[in-house]
C-alpha positions in Angstrom: -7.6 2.0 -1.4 -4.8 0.8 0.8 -6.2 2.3 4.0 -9.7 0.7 3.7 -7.9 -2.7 2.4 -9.3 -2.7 -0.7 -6.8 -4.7 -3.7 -4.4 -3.9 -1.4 -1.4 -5.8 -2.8 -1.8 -3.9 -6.0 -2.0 -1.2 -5.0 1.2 -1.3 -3.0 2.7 -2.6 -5.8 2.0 1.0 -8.0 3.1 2.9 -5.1 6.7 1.2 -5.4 7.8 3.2 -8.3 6.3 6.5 -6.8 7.9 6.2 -3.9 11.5 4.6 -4.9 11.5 7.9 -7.7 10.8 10.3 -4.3 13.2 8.7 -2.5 16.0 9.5 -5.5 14.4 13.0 -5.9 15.1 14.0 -2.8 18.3 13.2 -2.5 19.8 14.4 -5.9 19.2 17.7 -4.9 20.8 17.2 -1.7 24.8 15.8 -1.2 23.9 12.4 0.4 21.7 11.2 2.7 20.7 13.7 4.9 18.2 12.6 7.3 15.5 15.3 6.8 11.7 15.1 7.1 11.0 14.4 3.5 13.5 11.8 3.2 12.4 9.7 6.4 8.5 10.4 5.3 9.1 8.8 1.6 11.1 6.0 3.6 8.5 5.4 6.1 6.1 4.8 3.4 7.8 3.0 1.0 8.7 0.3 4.1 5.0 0.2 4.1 4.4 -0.3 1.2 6.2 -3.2 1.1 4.9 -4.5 4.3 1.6 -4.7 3.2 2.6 -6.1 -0.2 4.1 -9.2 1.3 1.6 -9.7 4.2 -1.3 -8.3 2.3 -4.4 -6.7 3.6 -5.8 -8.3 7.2 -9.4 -9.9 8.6 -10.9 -6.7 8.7 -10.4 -5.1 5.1 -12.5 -5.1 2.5 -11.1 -7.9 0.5 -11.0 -9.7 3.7 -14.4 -9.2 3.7 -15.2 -10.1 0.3 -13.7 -13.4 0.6 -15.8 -14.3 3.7 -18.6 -13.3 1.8 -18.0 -15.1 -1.4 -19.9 -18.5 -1.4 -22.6 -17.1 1.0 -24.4 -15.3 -2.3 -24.7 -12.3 -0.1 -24.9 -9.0 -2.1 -26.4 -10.1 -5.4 -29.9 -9.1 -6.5 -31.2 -12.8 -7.7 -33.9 -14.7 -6.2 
């Protein structure tokens, strides 16, 4: 849903505690932060995930879209 743009905020919002409870995973069976590949992936993402909670989805998503489209009455089946 993220990558097409779709409720894009929310979804980022239930990928928080996914990726917060990866992040502490990870590192409680390890001493520390280590700097390996799954710790830097979960990272990555989670830094994401919060970019694209704050900025939201852009011009060419699907809610973009929608909202474009919302006065126009495209999409509905009435005369």
């Amino acid at each position: 849903m993220i990558l097409v743009g779709l409720w894009t905020r929310l979804m980022c919002l239930l990928q928080l505690p996914i990726l917060i409870g990866a992040i502490i995973e990870i590192n409680s069976h390890r001493a520390g932060f280590q700097g390996g590949n799954d710790w830097l992936l979960a990272l990555a993402a989670l830094i994401m995930s919060l970019f694209f909670l704050v900025e939201g989805s852009g011009p060419l998503s699907m809610d973009g879209y929608f909202e474009r489209n919302r006065g126009s009455g495209a999409g509905t089946n009435m005369p």
